[in-house]
DRENDO-1510 file (C-alpha; in Angstrom, 1 decimal, always signed):
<recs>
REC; n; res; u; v; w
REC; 1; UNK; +0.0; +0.0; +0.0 .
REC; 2; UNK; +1.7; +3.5; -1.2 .
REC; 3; UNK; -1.8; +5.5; +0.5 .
REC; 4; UNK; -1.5; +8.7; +2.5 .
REC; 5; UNK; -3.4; +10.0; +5.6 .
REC; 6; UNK; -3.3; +13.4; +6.7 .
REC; 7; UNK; -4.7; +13.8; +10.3 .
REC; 8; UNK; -5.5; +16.6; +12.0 .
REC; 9; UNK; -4.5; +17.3; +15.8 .
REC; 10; UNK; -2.2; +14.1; +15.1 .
REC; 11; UNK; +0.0; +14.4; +18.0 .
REC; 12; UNK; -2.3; +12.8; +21.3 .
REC; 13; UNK; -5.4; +11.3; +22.1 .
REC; 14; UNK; -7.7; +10.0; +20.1 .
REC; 15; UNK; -6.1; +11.6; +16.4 .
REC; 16; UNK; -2.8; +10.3; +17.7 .
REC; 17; UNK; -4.3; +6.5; +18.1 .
REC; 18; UNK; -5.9; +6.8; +14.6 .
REC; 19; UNK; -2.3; +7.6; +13.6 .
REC; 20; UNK; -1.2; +4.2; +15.1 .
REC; 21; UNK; -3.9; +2.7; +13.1 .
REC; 22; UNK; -3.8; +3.9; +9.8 .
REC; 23; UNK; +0.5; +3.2; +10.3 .
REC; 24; UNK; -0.2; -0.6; +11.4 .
REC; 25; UNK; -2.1; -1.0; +8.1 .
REC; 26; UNK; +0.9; +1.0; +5.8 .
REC; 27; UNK; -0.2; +4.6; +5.3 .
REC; 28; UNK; +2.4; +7.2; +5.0 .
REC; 29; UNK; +1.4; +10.2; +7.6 .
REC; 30; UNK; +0.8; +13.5; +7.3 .
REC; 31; UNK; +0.5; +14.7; +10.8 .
REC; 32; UNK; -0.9; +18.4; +12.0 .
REC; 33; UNK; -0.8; +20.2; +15.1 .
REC; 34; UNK; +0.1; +23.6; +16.3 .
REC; 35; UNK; +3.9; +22.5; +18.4 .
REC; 36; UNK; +6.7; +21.2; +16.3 .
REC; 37; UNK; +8.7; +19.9; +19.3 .
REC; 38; UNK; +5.3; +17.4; +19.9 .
REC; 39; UNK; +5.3; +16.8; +15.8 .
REC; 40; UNK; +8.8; +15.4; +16.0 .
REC; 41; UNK; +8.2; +13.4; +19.2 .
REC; 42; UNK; +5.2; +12.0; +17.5 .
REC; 43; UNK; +6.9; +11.0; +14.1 .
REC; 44; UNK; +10.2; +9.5; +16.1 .
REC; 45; UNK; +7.4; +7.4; +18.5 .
REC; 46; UNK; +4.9; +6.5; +15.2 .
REC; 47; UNK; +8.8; +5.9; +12.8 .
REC; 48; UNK; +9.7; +3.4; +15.7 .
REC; 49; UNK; +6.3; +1.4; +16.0 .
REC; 50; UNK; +5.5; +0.9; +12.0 .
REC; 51; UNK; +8.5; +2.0; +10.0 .
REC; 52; UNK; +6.3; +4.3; +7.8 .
REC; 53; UNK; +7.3; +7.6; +6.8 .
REC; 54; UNK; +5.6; +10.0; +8.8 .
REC; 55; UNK; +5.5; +14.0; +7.4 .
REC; 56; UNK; +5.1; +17.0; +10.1 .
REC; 57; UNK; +3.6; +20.1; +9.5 .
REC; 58; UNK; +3.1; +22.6; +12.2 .
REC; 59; UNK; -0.3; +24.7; +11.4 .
REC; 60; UNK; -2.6; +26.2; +14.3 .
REC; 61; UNK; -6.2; +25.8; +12.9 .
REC; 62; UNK; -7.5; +28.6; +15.2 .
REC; 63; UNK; -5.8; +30.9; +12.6 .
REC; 64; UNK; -8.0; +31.8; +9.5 .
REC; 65; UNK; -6.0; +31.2; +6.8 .
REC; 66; UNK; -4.0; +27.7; +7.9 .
REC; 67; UNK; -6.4; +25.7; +6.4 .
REC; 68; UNK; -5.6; +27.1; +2.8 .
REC; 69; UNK; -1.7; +27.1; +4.3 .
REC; 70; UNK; -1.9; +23.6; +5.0 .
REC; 71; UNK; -3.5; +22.4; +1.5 .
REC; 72; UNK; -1.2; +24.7; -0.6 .
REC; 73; UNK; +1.7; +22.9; +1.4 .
REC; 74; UNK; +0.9; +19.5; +0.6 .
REC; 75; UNK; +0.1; +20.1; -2.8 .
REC; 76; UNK; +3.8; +22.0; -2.8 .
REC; 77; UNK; +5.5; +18.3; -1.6 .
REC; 78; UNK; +3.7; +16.6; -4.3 .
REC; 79; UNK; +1.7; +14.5; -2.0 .
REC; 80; UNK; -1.8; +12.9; -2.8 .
REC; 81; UNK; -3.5; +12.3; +0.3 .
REC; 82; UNK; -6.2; +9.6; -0.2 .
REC; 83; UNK; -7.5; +9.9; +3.9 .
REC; 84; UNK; -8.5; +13.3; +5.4 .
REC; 85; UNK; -9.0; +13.0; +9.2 .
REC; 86; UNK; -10.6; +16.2; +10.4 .
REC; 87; UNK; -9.3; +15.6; +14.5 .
REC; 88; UNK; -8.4; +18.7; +15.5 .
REC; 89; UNK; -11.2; +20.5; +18.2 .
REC; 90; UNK; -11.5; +22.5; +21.2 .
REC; 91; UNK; -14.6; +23.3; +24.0 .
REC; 92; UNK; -14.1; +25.9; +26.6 .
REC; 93; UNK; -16.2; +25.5; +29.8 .
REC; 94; UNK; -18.7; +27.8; +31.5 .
REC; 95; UNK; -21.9; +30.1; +31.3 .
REC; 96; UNK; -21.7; +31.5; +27.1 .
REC; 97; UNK; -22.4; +35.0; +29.1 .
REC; 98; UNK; -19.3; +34.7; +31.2 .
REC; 99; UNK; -17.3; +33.2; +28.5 .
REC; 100; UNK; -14.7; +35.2; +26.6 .
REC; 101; UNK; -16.1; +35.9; +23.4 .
REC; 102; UNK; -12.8; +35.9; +21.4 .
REC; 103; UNK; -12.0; +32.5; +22.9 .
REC; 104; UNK; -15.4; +31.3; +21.7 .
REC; 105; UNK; -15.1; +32.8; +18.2 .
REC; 106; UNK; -11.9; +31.0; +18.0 .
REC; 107; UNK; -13.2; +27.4; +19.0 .
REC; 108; UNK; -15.7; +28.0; +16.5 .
REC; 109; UNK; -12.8; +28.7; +13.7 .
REC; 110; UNK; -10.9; +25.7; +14.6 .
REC; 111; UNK; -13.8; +23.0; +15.0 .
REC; 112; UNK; -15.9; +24.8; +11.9 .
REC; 113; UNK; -14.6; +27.0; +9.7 .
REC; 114; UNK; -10.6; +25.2; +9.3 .
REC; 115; UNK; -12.6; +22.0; +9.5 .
REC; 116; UNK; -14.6; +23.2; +6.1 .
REC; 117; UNK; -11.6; +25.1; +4.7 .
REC; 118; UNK; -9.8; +21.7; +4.5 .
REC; 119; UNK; -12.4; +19.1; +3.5 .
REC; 120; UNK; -13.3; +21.4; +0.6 .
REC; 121; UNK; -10.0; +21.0; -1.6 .
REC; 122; UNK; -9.4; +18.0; -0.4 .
REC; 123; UNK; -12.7; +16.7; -1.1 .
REC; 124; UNK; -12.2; +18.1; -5.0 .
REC; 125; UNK; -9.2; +16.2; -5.0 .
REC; 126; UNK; -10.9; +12.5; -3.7 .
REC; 127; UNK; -14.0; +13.8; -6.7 .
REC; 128; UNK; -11.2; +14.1; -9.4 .
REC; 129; UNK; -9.7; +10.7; -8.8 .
REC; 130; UNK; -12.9; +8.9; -7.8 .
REC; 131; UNK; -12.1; +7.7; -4.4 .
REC; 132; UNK; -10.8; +9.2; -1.1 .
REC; 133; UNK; -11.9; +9.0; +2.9 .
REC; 134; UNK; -12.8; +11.5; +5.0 .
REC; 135; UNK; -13.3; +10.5; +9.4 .
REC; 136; UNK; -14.9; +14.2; +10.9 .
REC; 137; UNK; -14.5; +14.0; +14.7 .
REC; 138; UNK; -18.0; +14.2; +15.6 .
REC; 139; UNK; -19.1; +14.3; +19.3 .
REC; 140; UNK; -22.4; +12.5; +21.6 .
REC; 141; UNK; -22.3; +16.5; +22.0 .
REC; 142; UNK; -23.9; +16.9; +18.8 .
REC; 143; UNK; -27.1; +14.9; +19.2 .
REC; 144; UNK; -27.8; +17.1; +22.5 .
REC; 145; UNK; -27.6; +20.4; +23.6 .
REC; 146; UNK; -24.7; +21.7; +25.9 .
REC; 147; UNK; -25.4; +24.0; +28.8 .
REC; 148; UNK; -21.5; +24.6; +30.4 .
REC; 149; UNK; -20.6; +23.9; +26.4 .
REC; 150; UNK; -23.1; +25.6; +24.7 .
REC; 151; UNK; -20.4; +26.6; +21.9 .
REC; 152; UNK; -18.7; +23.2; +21.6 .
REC; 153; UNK; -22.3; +21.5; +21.2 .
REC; 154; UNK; -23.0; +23.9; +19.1 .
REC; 155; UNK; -19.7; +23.3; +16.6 .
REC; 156; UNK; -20.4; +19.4; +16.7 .
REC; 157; UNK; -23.6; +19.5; +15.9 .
REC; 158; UNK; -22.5; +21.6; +12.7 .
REC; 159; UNK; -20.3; +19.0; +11.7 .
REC; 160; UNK; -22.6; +15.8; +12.3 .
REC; 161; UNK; -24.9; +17.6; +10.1 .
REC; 162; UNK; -22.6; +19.0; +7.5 .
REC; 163; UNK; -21.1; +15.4; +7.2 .
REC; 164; UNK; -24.0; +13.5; +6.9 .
REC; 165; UNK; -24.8; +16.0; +3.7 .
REC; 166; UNK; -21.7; +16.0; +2.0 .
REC; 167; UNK; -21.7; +12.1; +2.3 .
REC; 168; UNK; -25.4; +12.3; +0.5 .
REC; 169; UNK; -24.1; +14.4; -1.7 .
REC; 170; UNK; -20.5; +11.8; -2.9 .
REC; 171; UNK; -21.7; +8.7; -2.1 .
REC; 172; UNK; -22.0; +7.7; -6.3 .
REC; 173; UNK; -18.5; +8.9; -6.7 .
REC; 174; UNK; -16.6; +6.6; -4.5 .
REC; 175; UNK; -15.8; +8.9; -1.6 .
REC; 176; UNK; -16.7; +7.8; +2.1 .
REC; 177; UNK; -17.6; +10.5; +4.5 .
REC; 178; UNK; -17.7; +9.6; +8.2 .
REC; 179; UNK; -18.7; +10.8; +11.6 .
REC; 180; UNK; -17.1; +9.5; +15.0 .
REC; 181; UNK; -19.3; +10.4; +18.0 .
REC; 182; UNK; -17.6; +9.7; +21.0 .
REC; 183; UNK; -18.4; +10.7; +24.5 .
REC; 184; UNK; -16.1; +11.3; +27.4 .
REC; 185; UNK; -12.4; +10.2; +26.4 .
REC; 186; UNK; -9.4; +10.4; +28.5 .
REC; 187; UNK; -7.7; +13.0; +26.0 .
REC; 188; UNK; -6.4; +16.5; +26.8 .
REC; 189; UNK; -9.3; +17.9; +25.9 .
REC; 190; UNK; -10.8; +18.8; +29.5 .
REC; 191; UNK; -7.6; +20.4; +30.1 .
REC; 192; UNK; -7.8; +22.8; +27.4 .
REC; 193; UNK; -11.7; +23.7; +28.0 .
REC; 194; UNK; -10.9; +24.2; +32.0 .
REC; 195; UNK; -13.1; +21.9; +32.6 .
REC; 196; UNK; -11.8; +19.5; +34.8 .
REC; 197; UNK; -14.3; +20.5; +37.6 .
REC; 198; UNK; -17.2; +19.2; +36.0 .
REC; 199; UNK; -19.2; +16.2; +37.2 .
REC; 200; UNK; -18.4; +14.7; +33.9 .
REC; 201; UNK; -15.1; +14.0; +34.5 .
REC; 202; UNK; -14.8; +13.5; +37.9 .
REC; 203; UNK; -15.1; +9.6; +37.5 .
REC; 204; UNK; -11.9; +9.0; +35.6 .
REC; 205; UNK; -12.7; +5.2; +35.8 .
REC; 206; UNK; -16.4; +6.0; +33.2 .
REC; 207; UNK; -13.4; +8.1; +30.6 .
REC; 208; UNK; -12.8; +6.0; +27.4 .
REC; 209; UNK; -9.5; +5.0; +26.4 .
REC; 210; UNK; -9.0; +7.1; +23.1 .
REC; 211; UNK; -7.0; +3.9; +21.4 .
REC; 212; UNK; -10.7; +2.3; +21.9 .
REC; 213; UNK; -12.2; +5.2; +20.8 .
REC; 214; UNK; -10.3; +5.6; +17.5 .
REC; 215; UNK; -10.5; +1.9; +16.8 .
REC; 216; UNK; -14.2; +2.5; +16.4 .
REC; 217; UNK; -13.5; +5.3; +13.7 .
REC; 218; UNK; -11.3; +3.7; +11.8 .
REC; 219; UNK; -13.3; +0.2; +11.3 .
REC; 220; UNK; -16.4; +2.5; +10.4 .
REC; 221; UNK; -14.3; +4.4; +7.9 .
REC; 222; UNK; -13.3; +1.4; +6.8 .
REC; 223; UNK; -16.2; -0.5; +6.4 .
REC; 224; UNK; -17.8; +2.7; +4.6 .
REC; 225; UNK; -20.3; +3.5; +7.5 .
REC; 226; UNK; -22.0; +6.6; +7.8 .
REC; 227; UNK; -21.6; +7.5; +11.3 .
REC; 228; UNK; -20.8; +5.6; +14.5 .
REC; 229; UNK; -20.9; +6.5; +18.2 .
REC; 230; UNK; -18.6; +4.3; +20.2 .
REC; 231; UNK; -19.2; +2.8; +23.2 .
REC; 232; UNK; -22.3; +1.5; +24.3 .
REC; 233; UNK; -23.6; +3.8; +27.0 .
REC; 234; UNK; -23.0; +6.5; +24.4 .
REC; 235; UNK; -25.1; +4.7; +22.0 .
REC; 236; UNK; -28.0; +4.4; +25.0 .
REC; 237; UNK; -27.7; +8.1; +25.7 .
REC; 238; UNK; -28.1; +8.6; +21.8 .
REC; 239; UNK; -30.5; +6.4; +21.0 .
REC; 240; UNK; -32.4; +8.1; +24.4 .
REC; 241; UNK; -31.6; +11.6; +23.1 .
REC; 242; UNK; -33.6; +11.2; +19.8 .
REC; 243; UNK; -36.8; +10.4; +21.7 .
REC; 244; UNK; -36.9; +13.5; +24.6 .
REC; 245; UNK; -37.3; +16.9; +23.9 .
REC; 246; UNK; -34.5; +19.2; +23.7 .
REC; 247; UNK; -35.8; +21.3; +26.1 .
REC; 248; UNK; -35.6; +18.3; +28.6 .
REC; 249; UNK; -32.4; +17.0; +27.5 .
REC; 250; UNK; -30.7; +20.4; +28.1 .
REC; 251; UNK; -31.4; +20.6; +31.9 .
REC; 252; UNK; -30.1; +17.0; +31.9 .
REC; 253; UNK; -27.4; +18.1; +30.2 .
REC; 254; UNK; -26.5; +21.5; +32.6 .
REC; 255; UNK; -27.0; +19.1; +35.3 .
REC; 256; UNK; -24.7; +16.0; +34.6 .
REC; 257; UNK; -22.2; +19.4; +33.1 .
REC; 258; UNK; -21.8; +21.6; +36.1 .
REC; 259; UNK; -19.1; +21.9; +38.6 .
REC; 260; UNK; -18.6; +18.7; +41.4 .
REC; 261; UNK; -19.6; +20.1; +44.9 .
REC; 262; UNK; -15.9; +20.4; +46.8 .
REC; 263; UNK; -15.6; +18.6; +49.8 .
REC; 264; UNK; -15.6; +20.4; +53.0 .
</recs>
């Protein structure tokens, strides 16, 4: 196999176990993230486990114009990727009225408008050759709405829906389009949202293991599957989610979402 993947957010969690996935089956790697010194830890650790030939580029997708910085450079190496693995996202925690709006503004650029910005050339390039793959890092968070995250619910419900259309819309031309959906992963990401006083992720034991999680994305892309939300509780609170009203499932949500009482 000679294929290439380009993954976004490529360096930890659940984008850096797709990364050990797509190398155990033989693609070369094109992995993203904002820190080179993270890139080149990532490619010696990936070069060391597989023995495929792993590309860094450093991008930060909260910046408008990456996207298009990141496309022009892989075209400029010559590279055909044939898997697009839109990772890369952020949440910040609290009230939207207390929030910082820049902050917010800036989550919505990376997990919307760089996640557009790169599945639209690449996607031209998979429609030109008649095949290509494309795994969106969907969220549970996009089937409910978010009180604590009303931004980050917000951005994943945009791209549940947005890839569910474009897969409608390529499905005769040999593309595959897929969602992952999963819930609470052990990843960095509560870190980055300061969140790590919410109930949510107080029980570290009821956090999936992101290898798990990314094993479920890559056997859906694989298999051609439309969407798939891993792990079964998630699937329950899903499947639950598409029968209540939203009204009822956000003051579940702002409930199971706010901050742990302290111990005195």
């Amino acid at each position: 196999m000679n294929k290439t993947a380009l993954i976004t957010g490529g360096t930890s969690g659940i984008g850096l176990e797709l990364a050990k996935l797509f190398a155990k089956d033989g693609y070369k790697l094109i992995i993203v993230a904002r820190d080179q010194q993270e890139l080149d830890t990532t490619q010696s650790l990936l070069k060391q486990q597989s023995g495929v030939e792993v590309i860094t580029i450093a991008k930060d997708l909260f910046n408008p114009e990456s996207a298009a910085e990141l496309y022009a450079e892989v075209r400029a190496k010559g590279i055909a990727v044939d898997v697009l693995v839109n990772n890369a996202g952020q949440g910040q925690y609290g009230h939207f009225a207390d929030a910082d709006l820049q902050r917010l503004l800036a989550i919505i650029q990376l997990n919307v408008s760089s996640l557009v910005a790169l599945t639209h050339p690449f996607l031209n390039d998979f429609i030109a050759r008649g095949e290509g793959k494309i795994l969106n890092l969907s969220s549970i968070a996009s089937k409910v709405p978010g009180p604590w995250q009303a931004v980050y619910h917000g951005t994943k419900a945009f791209v549940q829906s947005f890839t569910e259309s474009i897969r409608s819309e390529v499905k005769d031309k040999g593309i595959t389009v897929t969602a992952l959906l999963p819930g609470v992963t052990d990843t960095d990401f509560f870190n980055k949202a300061d969140m790590n006083s919410s109930k949510v992720v107080q029980d570290k034991d009821q956090m999936a293991d992101p290898a798990d999680v990314a094993k479920d994305g890559y056997d859906a892309l694989m298999s051609g599957d439309d969407m798939i939300v891993s792990g079964m509780k998630n699937k329950m609170q899903v499947g639950m989610a598409a029968v209540t009203p939203d009204s009822m499932l956000a003051d579940s949500m702002k409930k199971q979402q706010e901050p742990a009482k302290k111990d005195k």
